[in-house]
C-alpha positions in Angstrom: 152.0 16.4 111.1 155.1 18.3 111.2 156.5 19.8 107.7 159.7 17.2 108.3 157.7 14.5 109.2 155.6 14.9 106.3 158.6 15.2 104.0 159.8 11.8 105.7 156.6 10.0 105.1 156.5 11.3 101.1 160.4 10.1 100.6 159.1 6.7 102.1 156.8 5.3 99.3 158.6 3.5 96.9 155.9 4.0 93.9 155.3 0.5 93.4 154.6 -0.5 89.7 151.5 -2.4 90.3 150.1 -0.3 93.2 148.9 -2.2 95.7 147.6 0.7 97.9 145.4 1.9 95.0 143.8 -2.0 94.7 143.0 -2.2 98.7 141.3 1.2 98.4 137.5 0.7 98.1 137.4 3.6 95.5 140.4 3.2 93.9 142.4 6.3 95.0 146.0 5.9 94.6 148.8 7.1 97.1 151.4 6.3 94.3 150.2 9.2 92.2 149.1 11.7 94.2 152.4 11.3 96.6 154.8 10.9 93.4 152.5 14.4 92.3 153.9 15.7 95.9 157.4 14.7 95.5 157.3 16.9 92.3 156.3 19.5 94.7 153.0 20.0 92.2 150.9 19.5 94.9 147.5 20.9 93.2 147.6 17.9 90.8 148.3 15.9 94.0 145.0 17.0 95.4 143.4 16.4 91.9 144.3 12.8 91.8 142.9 12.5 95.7 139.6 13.9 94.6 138.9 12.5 91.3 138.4 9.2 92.9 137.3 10.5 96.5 134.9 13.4 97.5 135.8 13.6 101.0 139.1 13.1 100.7 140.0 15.5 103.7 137.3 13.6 105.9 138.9 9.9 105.1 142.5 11.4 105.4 141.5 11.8 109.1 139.2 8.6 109.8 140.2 5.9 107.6 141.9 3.1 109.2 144.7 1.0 108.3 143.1 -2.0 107.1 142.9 -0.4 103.0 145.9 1.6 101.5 148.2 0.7 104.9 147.5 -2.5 105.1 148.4 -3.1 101.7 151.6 -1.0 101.6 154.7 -2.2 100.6 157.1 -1.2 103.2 155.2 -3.1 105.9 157.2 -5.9 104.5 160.7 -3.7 105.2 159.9 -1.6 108.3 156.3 0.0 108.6 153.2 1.6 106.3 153.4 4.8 104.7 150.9 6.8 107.0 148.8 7.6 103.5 146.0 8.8 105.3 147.8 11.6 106.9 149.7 12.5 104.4 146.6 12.7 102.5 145.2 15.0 105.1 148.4 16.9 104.9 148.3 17.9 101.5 144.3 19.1 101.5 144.2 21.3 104.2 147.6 22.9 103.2 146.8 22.8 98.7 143.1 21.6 98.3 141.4 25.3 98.7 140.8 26.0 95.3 140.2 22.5 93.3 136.4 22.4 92.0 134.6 19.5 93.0 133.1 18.0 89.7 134.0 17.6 86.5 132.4 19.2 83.7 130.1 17.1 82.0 127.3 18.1 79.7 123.9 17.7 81.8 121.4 14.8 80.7 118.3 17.3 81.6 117.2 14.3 84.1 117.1 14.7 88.2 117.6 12.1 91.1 116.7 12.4 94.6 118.8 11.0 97.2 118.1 10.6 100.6 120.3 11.3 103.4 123.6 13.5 103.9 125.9 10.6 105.1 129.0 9.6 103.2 126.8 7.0 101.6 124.6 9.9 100.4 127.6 12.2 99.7 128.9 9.5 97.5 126.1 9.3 95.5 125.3 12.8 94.9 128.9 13.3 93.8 128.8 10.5 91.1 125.5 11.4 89.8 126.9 15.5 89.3 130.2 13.7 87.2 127.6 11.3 85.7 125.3 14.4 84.1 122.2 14.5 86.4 120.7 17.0 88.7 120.5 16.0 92.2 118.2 16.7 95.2 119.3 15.8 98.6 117.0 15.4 101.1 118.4 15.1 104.9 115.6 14.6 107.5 117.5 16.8 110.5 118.6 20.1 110.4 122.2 18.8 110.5 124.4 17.4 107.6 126.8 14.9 107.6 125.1 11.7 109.2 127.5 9.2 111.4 129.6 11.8 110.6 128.4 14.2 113.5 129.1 10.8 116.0 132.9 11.1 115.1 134.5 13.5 118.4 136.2 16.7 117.3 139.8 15.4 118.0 139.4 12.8 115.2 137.5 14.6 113.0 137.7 18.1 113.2 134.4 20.2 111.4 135.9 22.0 109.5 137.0 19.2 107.7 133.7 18.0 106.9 132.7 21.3 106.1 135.8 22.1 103.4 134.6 18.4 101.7 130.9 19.2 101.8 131.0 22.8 100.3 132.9 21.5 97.5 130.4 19.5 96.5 127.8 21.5 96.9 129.2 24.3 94.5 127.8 22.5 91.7 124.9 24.5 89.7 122.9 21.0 89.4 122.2 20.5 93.1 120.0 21.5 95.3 119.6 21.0 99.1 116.7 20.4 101.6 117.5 19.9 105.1 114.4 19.5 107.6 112.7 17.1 105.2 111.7 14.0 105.9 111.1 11.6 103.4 108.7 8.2 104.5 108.0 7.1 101.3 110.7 7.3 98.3 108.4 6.2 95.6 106.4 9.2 96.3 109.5 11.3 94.4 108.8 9.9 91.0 105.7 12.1 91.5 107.7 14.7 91.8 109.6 14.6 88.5 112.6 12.5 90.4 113.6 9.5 87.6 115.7 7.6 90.2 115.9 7.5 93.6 119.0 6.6 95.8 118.3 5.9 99.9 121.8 6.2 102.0 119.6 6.5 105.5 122.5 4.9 107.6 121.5 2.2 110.1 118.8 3.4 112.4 119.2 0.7 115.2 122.1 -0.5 117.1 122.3 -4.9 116.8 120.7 -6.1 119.9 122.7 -7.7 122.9 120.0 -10.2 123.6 120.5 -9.7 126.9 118.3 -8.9 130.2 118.7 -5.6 131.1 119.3 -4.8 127.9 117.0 -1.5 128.4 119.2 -0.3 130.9 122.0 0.2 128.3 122.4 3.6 126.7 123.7 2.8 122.5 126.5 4.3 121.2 123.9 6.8 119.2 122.3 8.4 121.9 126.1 8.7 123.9 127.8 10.5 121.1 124.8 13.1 120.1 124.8 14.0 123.4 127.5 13.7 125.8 126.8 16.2 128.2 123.4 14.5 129.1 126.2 11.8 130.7 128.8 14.0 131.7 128.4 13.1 135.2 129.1 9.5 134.7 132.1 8.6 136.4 132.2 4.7 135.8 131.3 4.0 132.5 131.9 0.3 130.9 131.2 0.6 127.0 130.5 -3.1 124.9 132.5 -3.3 122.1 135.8 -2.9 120.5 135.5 -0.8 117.3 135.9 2.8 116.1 132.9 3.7 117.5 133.8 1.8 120.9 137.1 4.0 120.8 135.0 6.9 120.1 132.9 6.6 123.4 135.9 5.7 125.1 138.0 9.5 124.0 134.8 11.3 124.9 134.1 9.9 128.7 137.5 10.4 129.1 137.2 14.6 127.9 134.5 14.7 130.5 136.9 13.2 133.4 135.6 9.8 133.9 137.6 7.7 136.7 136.7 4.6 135.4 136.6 3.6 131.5 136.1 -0.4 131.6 135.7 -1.5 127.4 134.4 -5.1 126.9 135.3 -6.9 123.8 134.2 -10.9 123.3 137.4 -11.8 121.5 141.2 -11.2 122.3 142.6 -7.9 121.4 144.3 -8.8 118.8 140.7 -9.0 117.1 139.7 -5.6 117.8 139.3 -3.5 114.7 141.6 -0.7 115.2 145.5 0.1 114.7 148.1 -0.8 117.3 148.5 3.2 117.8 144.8 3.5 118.5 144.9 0.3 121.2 148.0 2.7 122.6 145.9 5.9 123.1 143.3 3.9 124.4 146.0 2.9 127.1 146.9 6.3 127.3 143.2 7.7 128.0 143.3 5.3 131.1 140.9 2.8 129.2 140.8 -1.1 130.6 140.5 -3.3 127.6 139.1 -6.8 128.8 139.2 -9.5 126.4 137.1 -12.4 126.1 134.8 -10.9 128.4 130.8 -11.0 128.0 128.1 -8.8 129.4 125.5 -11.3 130.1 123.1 -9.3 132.1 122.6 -5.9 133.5 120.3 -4.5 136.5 119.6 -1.1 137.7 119.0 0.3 141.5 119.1 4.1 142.2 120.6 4.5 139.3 123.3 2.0 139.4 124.1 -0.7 137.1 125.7 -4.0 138.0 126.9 -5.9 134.9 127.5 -9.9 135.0 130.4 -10.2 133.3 131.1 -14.1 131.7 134.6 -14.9 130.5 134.5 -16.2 126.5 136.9 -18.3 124.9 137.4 -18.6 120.6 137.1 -22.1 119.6 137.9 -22.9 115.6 136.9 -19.0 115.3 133.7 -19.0 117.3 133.3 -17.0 120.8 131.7 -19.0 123.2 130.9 -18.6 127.1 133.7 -20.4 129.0 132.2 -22.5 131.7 135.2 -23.4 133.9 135.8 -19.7 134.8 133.3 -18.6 136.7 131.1 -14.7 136.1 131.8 -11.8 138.6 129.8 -8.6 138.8 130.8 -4.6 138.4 129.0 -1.9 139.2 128.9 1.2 136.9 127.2 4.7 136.3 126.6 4.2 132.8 126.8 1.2 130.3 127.4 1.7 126.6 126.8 -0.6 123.6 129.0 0.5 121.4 128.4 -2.4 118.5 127.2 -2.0 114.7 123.7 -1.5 113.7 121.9 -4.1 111.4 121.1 -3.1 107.5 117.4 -1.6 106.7 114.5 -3.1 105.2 113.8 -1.5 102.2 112.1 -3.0 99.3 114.2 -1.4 96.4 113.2 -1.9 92.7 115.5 -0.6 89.3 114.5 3.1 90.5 114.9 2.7 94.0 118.6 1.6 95.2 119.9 1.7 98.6 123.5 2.6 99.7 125.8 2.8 102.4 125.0 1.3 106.1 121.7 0.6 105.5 121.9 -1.8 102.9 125.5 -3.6 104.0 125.1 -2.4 107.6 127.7 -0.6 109.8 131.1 0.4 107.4 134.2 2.3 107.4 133.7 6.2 106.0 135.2 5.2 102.6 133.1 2.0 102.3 130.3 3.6 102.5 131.4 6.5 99.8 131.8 3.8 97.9 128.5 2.2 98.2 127.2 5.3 97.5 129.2 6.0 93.7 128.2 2.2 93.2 124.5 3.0 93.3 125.0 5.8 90.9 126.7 3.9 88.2 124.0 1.2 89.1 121.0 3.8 88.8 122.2 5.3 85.3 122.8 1.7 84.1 119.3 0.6 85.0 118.1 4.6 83.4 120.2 3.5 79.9 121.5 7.3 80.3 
């Protein structure tokens, strides 16, 4: 963003007394102090305030939506949101180089392991640090970062989640092991580990229910590695979130002709910004609404999808019968839809955060899951 168009969006907040960006945020940052911090032009406190309350501040000034602090704002009553995010972006890459990353807190001499890198995981391990433990991660790839690595470039640059990670791994309490698999978390307390804290992330995309559903590539597999699908020229992805959107930038950086996105409910539904609907537009992308995939087949490597019109009754989608199903064929199909919660039998040393405890979440969400299950762990400790 511009320096002038910066400047705009900071003159635009009106520092509301009661803050209602702050309440919609799920950890509590507010845009009325860190931007009245900016308009003082003391922009390191301004990056202070973003980071007390949010580790990766420079990673959620890039992917959170407008359904917290935007939402919430305001001057969408007078003309349009402050674009918080962005200016939140704004003022980390340009001021946020040399803020530590905890606060200094004596040490309670006790460690907890946490398992994954996600923003669930990151959440945790940066609560714990201000809360006085020591803290292993453990991260089963050689990769950090989680969903985070499924997020294309153009939304989420790496260096971004780079700046947000090293910051938090500065502190002289942690301690990182990539490569390392964990099965079995109650195997830790063997290891000296008082709490543990699993932020895994969902491992399954939901399930269509569908025939043909094996032909269907999930959104996982898509985003890791898009070259493996670069020759894909028709592609029809299922699905009309973020992560739907994602799949939809990326065909369209490797040239697809045809990008055909299928969402059950009307667009209005979709769970993305007006803007974002507009690039979509703008990428070439065919939104159809109230449209079902009801079956998919596969013939030399072709896939014909039954597509079945849906209709919202009293807020439930349901097949509509008086408009009959047609067929399209494609190269590739995507599921692009959220991935169920995990399994896993926790007990008062054992808590889990993130996407695999509420399922598939925003960036922030699951940040916040993460803190919570920090604060829950040294309650249950009595630390």
């Amino acid at each position: 963003m511009p320096n002038n168009q910066i400047k705009l969006e900071i003159s635009r907040c009106l520092s509301c007394p009661q803050a209602p960006c702050m309440m919609a945020c799920p950890l509590h940052v507010s845009p009325r102090d860190f931007i009245a911090f900016a308009k003082r032009g003391n922009y390191a406190e301004s990056v202070k305030a973003i980071y007390n309350k949010n580790p990766l501040g420079l990673i959620c000034g890039h992917v959170c939506p407008d359904t917290f602090c935007m939402k919430a704002c305001t001057r969408c009553k007078i003309d349009s949101a402050v674009k918080i995010p962005s200016i939140q972006a704004v003022l980390i890459r340009r001021y946020g180089q040399e803020i530590s990353a905890t606060k200094k807190i004596e040490a309670n001499e006790k460690k907890v392991a946490v398992i994954g890198s996600g923003p669930a995981g990151i959440g945790a391990v940066w609560k714990l640090l201000e809360l006085g433990f020591s803290v292993e991660l453990f991260e089963g790839s050689d990769k950090l970062g989680g969903s985070l690595n499924l997020i294309p470039q153009e939304r989420l640059p790496r260096q971004a989640v780079e700046h947000d990670y090293q910051r938090i791994f500065q502190s002289d309490n942690f301690t990182l092991h990539l490569s390392t698999m964990v099965r079995k978390p109650e195997t830790l307390f063997n290891q000296g580990f008082c709490g543990v804290i699993v932020a895994v992330g969902t491992q399954e995309v939901n399930n269509l229910g569908i025939e043909g559903e094996e032909h269907i590539v999930s959104y996982v597999d898509y985003l890791s590695q898009p070259e493996k699908y670069a020759k894909a020229q028709k592609i029809a992805i299922i699905g009309g979130g973020k992560v739907a959107a994602d799949c939809a930038l990326t065909a369209h950086k490797q040239n697809a002709e045809t990008i055909h996105m299928f969402i059950r409910r009307n667009i209005s539904d979709m769970r993305m910004s007006e803007t974002e609907k507009e690039e979509l537009k703008s990428y070439g992308v065919e939104i159809n609404p109230l449209t079902r995939v009801t079956k998919v087949e596969e013939q030399s490597q072709v896939y014909t999808c039954k597509l079945a019109k849906t209709k919202v009754i009293e807020g439930k989608c349901v097949d509509d019968s008086d408009i009959p199903s047609k067929e399209e064929q494609y190269d590739l199909v995507i599921k692009a839809i959220g991935g169920n919660k995990i399994a896993i039998q926790e007990n008062p040393r054992i808590l889990c955060a993130g996407d695999c405890k509420n399922g598939a979440t925003t960036v922030v969400e699951a940040i916040a899951s993460g803190a919570e299950a920090a604060e829950n762990l040294k309650a249950t400790l009595k630390f």
